[in-house]
Every structure is written in C-alpha cells, then in structure tokens.
N, C-alpha and C positions, 0 to 999 in steps of 0.2 A: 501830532500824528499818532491814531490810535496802533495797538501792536500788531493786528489784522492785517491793518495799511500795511505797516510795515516790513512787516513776512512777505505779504506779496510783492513789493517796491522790491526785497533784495531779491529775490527770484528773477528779475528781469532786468537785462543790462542797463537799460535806463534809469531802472531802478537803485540798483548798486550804485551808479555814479553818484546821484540825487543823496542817499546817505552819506557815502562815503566823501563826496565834493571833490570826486574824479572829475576829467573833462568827456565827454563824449560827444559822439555823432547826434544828429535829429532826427535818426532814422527812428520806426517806432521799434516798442517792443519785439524778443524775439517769440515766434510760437513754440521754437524748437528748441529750446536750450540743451539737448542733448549733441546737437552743432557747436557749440561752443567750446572752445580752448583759451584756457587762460595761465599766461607766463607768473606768476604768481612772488611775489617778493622780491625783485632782481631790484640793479640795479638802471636805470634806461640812460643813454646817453645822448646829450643831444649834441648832432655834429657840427651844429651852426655856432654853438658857445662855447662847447666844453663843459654844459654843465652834467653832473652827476644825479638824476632824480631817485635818489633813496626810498626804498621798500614800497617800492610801484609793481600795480598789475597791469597786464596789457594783455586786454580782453578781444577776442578773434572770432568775430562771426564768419562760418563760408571763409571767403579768400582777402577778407578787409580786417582791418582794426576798427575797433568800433568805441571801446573806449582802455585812457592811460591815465592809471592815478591808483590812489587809495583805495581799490573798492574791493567792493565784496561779490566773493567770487557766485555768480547763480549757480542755484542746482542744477545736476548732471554734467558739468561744465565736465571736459577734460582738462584736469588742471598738472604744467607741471612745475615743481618747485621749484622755482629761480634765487632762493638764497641766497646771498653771499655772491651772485654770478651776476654780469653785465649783459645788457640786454642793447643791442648792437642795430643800424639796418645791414638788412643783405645788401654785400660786397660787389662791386662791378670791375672786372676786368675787362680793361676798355682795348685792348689791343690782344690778339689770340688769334692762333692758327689750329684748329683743333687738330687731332690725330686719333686712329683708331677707328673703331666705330661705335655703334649710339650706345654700346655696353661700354666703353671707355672713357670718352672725355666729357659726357655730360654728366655721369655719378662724379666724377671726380671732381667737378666744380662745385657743383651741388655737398658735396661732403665736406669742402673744404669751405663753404658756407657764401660760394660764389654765386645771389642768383640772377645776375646780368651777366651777359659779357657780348662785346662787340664785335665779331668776325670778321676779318681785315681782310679775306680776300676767296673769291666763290671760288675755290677751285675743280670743287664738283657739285652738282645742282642738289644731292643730299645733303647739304647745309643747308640749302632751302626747305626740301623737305623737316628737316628735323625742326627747322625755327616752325613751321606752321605745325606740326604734331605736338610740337611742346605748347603753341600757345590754343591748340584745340585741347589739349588736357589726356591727349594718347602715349606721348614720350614723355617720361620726366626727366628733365631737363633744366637749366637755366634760359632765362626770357634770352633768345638771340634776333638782335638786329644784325643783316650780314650784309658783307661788301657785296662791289660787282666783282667782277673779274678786274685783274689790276691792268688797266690802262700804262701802258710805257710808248715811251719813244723810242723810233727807229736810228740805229741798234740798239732793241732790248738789249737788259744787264743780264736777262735769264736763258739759259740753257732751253731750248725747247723740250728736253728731256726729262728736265728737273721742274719747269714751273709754265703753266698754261698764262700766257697773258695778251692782250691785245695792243697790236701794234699800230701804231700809230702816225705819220711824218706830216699831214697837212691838215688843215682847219674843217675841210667837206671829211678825209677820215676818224677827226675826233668826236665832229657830230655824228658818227654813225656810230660810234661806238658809243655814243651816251645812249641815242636810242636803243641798240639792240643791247645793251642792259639793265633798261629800263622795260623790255619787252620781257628780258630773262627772271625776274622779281625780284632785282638787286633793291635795298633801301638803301644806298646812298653809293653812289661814284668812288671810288679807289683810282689817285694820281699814282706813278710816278715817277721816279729821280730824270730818267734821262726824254723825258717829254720838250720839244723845243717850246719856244716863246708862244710861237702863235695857236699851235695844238691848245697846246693849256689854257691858253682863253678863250678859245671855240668850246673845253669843254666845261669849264664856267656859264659862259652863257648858255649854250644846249643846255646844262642839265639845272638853269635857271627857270628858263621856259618848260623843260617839262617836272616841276616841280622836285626835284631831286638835290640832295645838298651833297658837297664833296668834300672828302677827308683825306691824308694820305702826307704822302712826302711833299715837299717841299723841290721842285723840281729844280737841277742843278743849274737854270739858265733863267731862274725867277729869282727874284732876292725877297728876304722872308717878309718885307713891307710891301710889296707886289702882291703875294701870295693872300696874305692879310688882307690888303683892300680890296684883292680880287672879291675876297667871299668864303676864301677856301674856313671851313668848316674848323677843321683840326689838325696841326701840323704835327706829324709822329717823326720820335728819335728825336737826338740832338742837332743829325749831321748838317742839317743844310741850317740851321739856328744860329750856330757857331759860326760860320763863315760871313754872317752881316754884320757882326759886331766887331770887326779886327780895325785896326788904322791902318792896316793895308788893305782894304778889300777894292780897291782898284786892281790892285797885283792878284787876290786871291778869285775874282773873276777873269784875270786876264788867265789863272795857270787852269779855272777848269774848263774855258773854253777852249783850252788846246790839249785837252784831255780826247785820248785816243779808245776806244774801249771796241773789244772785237764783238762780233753778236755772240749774246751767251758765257761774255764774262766777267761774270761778277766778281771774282777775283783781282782780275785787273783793272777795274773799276775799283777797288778798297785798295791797294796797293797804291794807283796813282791818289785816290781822294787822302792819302794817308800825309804826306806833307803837308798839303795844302790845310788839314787840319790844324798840322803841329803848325803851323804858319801863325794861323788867325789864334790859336791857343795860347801864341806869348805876343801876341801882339793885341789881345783884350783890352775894350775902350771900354770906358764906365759909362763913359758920355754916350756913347754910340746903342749900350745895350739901352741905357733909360729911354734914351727915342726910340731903339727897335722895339721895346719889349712896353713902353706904353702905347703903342701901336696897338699891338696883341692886346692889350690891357681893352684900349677903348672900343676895340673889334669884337672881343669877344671871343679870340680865335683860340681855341683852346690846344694845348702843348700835351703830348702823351711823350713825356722822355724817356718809356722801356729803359730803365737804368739796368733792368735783367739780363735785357739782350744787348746793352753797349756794358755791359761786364765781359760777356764771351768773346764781344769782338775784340775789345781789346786786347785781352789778356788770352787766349787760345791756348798759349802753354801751361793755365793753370787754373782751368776750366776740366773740371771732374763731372761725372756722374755720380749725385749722391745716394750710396749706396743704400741709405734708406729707404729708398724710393724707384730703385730700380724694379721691383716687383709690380709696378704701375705702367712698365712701359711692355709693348713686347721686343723680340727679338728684329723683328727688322723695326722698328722704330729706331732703336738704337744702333740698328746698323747702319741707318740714314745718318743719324744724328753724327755718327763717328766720323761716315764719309763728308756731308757737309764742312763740319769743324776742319778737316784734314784739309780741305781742296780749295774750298770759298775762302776760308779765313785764312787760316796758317800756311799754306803754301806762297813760296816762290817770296818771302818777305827780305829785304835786307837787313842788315846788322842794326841798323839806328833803330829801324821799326821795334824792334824786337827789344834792343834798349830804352825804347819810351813806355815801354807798355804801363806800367803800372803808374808811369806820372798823367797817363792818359785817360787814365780810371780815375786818378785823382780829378784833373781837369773836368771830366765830368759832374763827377759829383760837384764841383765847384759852382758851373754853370747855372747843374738844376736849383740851386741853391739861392743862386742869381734871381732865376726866375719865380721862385716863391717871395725873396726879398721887393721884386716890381710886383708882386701881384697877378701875376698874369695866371687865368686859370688854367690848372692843373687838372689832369684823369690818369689814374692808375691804370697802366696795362704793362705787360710784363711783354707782348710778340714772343707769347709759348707759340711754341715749333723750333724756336732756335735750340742749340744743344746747351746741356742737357734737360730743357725744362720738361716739366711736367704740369700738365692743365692740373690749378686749382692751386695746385702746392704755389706754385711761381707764384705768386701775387700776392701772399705772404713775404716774400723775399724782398719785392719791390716795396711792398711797403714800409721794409728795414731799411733800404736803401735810401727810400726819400726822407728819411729821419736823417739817415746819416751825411747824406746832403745837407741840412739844416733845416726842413720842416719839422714843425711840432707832431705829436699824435694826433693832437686833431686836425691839423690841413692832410696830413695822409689818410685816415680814416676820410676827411673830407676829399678829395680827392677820388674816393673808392665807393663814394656813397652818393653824398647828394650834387654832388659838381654831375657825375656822369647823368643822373634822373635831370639835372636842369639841360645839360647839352641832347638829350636824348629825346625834352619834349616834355618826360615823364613826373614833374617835378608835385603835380597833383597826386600822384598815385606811388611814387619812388621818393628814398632818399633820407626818410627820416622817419621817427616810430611814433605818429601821431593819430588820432582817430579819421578815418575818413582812408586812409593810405592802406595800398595793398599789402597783405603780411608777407613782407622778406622780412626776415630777420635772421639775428646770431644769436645764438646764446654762448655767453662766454664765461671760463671760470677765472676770470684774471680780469686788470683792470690795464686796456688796450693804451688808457691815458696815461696811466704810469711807466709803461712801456710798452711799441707797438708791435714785440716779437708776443705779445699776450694775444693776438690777432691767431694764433696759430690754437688756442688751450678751448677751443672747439666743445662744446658741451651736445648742442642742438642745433640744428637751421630750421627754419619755416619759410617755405619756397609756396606760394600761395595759397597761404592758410595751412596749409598741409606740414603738420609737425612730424620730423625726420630727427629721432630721438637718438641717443647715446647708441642702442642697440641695431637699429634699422640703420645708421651712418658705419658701423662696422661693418654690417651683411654688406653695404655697397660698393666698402672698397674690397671686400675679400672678392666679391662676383668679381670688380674687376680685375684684380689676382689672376682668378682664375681664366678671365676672358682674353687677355691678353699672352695667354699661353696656348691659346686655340688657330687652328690654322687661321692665315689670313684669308679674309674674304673680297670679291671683288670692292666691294662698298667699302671698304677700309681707307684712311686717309693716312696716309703716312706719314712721315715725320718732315722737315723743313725746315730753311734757313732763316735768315733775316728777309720780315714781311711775306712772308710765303711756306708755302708746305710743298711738297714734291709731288709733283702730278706728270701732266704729259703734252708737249704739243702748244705752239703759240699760232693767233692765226694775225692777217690782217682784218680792218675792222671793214 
C-alpha cells in the first residue's frame, strides 16, 4: 500500500480500522469526520466474559459505534483520552420511580452514567411525555420505557391519597384496564400484589392479544411457577419469590389467604406479610428453589430484586439520608420520603419484627444469591422513590449489594447492562460496546472488575453519541443543586414508597 493510500485509509473510519486491524461496521466511509468522537486508549470491557480489551479505541459516528480496536484516530475526530480508564456500556436501571421534574431525575441518571432505565409505574402522563422528548432528542435524558398505571386488586394496598392506581376485582375489569392503558401509551402492564386469581389472568391474556408484555409483582394469590408460566415478563422484589420455596407453603398460602388488609393500607399489608416471610425464611427448601427457580430459569422470567429497596424495608430504624447527597433531593421530596419511611414502614411494628431486622437483610441477600447460583436472569433496578434514594446514585448501591449477595462484577455490571438491552428487545442496538450498537457508554477511572464500588469513579457518559465530559457532568448536577431548591411546580413528581411515587386518587377500571 502506497503512502498516498495510506494517508487517506487513516483519514476514514474504515480506513483506520483496515491499518490498525480494528473491527468495524460496513457502513461506508465517513464524509464528515468533524462528527466523529473517539474514546481513545481505555480500557473496553466486555460484559459477556469479563474480558479486559487493553489500549482500544472506540470510534463514534452520530449516535453509533462504528468501529473498536486499535485504530487510528481520523482527523478532526473529537478525541477524548481514555488512558488508564475503563470503558463500560451505559447502565440500566430497570426499576425507578422518578421524582422532581425533567431538571431533576433525568440529569441525575444521566451523570451517574445511567442511560436506560425502566419506569415502574405512570403516575402522571409526564413520564410519557418526557420518554417521547427524550427519544425525539428535545429532553436529555435516559432512554425511558414506562409502565401503565399499576393495576391492583380490590382492596388496593394504596392510600388513594398517596398513590394513583387501578382497581381491579373481576376478569371484564382487568380487561378494561389493559385496554385503557394501552389506549394511555403505557409500553408494558404493571401487576400487583393484592390482584385475585382470576383478574390476573384476564390480564395476561388482554394484554397478550393486544400485544403488550407484563412486568410487576408477583400477586399474593399466584405462586411464583403460575406467574412464570403465565408469561408475566419480570417479577420485582423478593417478596412474593420467597414464599414458593418454603416446606411449608401449604401453611404460608393458607396464612395469606386469611390476610385482612383495609383499602389504602400498605402498612398493614407488611405488618401482616411480615411473619409469613420469617416463616418460609427458616423453612428454605433447596429442592423446592432448584424447581421454582429453574422454572424462571427456562421461562425466561427475569427477577429485579431491588435489594435497595428491601434494605429500607427491612431495616427502617437504620435507614439514613446520605448526607452527601441530600443536596439532590428538594425539600418536600424528603419530606415525603420521612413521611412514608415513618408510616408505611415503621409504624405499628411489634417487638419480634423489630428483632429480626437485620437477619432479614441478611436472608435477603442470601436469596438473591440463590438466585444468581440457579441462573436465573437477573436486572439491576434499585425502586428509587423508596427512602432515602436518589435517582442515578441508587444503582450504584444496588450494584454493591448484588456482589454482596454473591454475584461476581461481571454478573452485576451484567445485570445493569446487557441482561436489561436483551429483556428490553434492545440487544442489537444495547448492552455491549461493539460496532454497530448505539453509543451508551461509561467512561471509568477504576476497574468495575476488580471491584464494583469502581461503578461510582464516573469520568464521562455517552448517552447517544453525545459525549457529557468531566465538566458538562458537574454543571448538571450543580443545575440540579440548584433546581431542587426552587419552588415546586405543578409537574413535579414527588417522592414515594415501595413500587410507587406519591400522586393522587385511584379509580375503578
């Protein structure tokens, strides 16, 4: 190749790869190379093995990758040095209740290098807007797929005060309730817990037929192999997980069927679910999870165990706001957050509750642990809104947690990366940092494999090509600083408990 050629080959992405014996796209040359960003010496990680690709470029046309490897950077390219730093996909946080408004929790995902995350429950129709302004390129934002409104059974657990949801008691209301939020531009059905038998597979099949997939709890009057062959999509939390795997769960369905819960009390719904847990927690069958849990396994059905949020509940007395991060919330956020923790959770508990707490938290962690040991896929989501989280930071947190349960760094990062992009659909365009895939990414100054609190040492994100540097990630949380010090507005989302944010008003479907 004469040196002509050759000047011109490294001038063009395709050309660079060709020298350098990068991999890239087929796309052709670029005309523009003043478009171009390249991460330039990181380290890339790939989430599927663990492996480490040493002193790689990854080349970023527009809002794709275009080519990773060795190559030589084109002219004009915006190039930034990735040295010594790890080069990550952008983060999903697969369970979130956001709070604030659009100057609040979508900077704050986005800084913390979150650019998915799954919205568990429509509580006002501005999540819908915000997901379509983010994915027309008006808001920036994390990519949001968002619930419907959460479908419960009569008597809802929720206050109609505190949380909007649709109610539900016979098979013709659950069908209405798929269509009219499917009418509302819900992408996927939100169950749950106190839904009867037959509701819940009316809304299985409705929202089969009109093409809609369902995510959510695990309903207290379906056992988790029911749920699982239903179809249901993705079971969140632990709670209702734990009670198929006991050797007594003849007894632990006979105690929640005779479970009493007034409308709008979530409280005494956890109160009573509270034995019944400690029941099936010392009475764990090995035997029982291998079958329940390769159910899940051959289904498909993927588990989001917010270990975030079964931290708070458990433990309510020793559940802080950290004070690092209080300048991210405003003032009623936190004034929700105090009320909820105080009323939902901690109140009215008796002495034993109160002495199990923290072997409860263990038990947890024990579970998810379980569950990484069968296999069964896993999605990082942290159900921010509970107290005291905070969008973007929490999922950091979760991702300590699911280590400490006994996943490796790479099933957590997996977990937070390409598991959500395959449950999501997105597996062509999400999940991993290969040519052809839209640019999410992290830039990291730490190595996430050698430990996954290095998830947090933040350098850069890339949220659709669009590189959000060391300096531009500080201006966003400082806005937010200061946004959340500004009156509220009516469009505000305020803070929220377990699977929900505080809104207003439930209706029938």
């Amino acid at each position: 190749m004469n040196s002509s050629r050759r000047q011109f080959l490294a001038q063009t992405a395709a050309g660079a790869a060709l020298i350098a014996g990068g991999t890239l796209t087929t796309a052709p040359a670029f005309a523009r190379p003043r478009g171009l960003t390249a991460l330039v010496g990181g380290t890339v990680i790939d989430v599927r093995t663990g492996r480490r690709n040493r002193h790689h470029t990854v080349l970023i046309d527009g809002k794709r990758i275009v080519g990773v490897g060795r190559l030589t950077v084109p002219r004009g390219a915006t190039v930034l040095d990735a040295t010594g730093k790890y080069v990550v996909p952008g983060l999903a946080d697969m369970h979130v209740h956001s709070l604030g408004d659009e100057h609040v929790s979508p900077p704050l995902f986005l800084a913390n290098g979150i650019t998915t995350i799954r919205e568990m429950a429509a509580v006002d129709p501005m999540l819908y807007d915000w997901r379509d302004r983010i994915a027309a390129g008006t808001l920036l934002g994390p990519r949001m797929v968002v619930a419907s409104q959460i479908i419960d059974g009569d008597p809802t657990l929720w206050d109609p005060n505190l949380l909007q949801a649709l109610v539900v008691d016979t098979p013709a209301e659950a069908r209405a309730a798929v269509r009219r939020v499917k009418a509302e531009g819900a992408d996927f059905v939100k169950v749950y817990s106190r839904l009867n038998r037959t509701s819940y597979l009316a809304i299985l099949d409705e929202a089969r037929r009109l093409g809609l997939t369902v995510h959510g709890h695990g309903p207290d009057e379906v056992t988790t192999k029911d749920v699982s062959n239903g179809g249901q999509r993705s079971i969140e939390h632990v709670h209702s997980l734990a009670l198929s795997v006991s050797t007594r769960e003849t007894d632990v369905r006979r105690m929640i069927r005779e479970m009493r819960i007034p409308t709008g009390d979530y409280n005494a719904w956890f109160r009573q679910l509270h034995p019944i847990e400690w029941l099936a927690a010392n009475t764990f069958s090995k035997a029982r999870a291998a079958d329940v849990f390769g159910t899940l396994r051959r289904n498909n059905t993927r588990v989001t165990p917010t270990l975030t949020m079964h931290k708070v509940l458990d433990q309510p007395d020793h559940t802080r706001l950290d004070p690092r991060l209080a300048k991210y919330l405003s003032a009623e956020s936190i004034g929700t957050y105090d009320y909820v923790l105080a009323n939902l959770y901690a109140a009215n508990r008796p002495a034993a509750e109160i002495a199990r707490q923290r072997q409860m938290w263990a038990w947890r962690k024990y579970f998810v642990g379980q569950l990484f040991a069968h296999d069964v896929p896993i999605l990082a989501g942290t159900d921010t809104g509970t107290p005291y989280s905070v969008p973007g930071f929490a999922l950091h947190e979760e991702l300590e947690h699911l280590v400490q349960a006994g996943a490796t760094p790479r099933q957590a990062l997996y977990s937070a990366t390409l598991e959500p992009a395959r449950f999501l659909g997105l597996a062509a365009d999400l999940g991993t940092v290969e040519p052809g895939r839209v640019a999410d990414l992290v830039v990291l100054d730490a190595d996430p494999l050698t430990d996954i609190r290095n998830t947090r040492r933040i350098h850069s994100v890339v949220t659709r090509g669009r590189l959000l540097g060391p300096a531009e990630r500080a201006k966003m949380l400082a806005d937010v600083e200061a946004a959340v010090k500004r009156p509220a507005t009516a469009l505000a989302l305020p803070a929220g408990g377990c699977c929900g944010s505080a809104a207003s008003g439930h209706s029938r479907a």
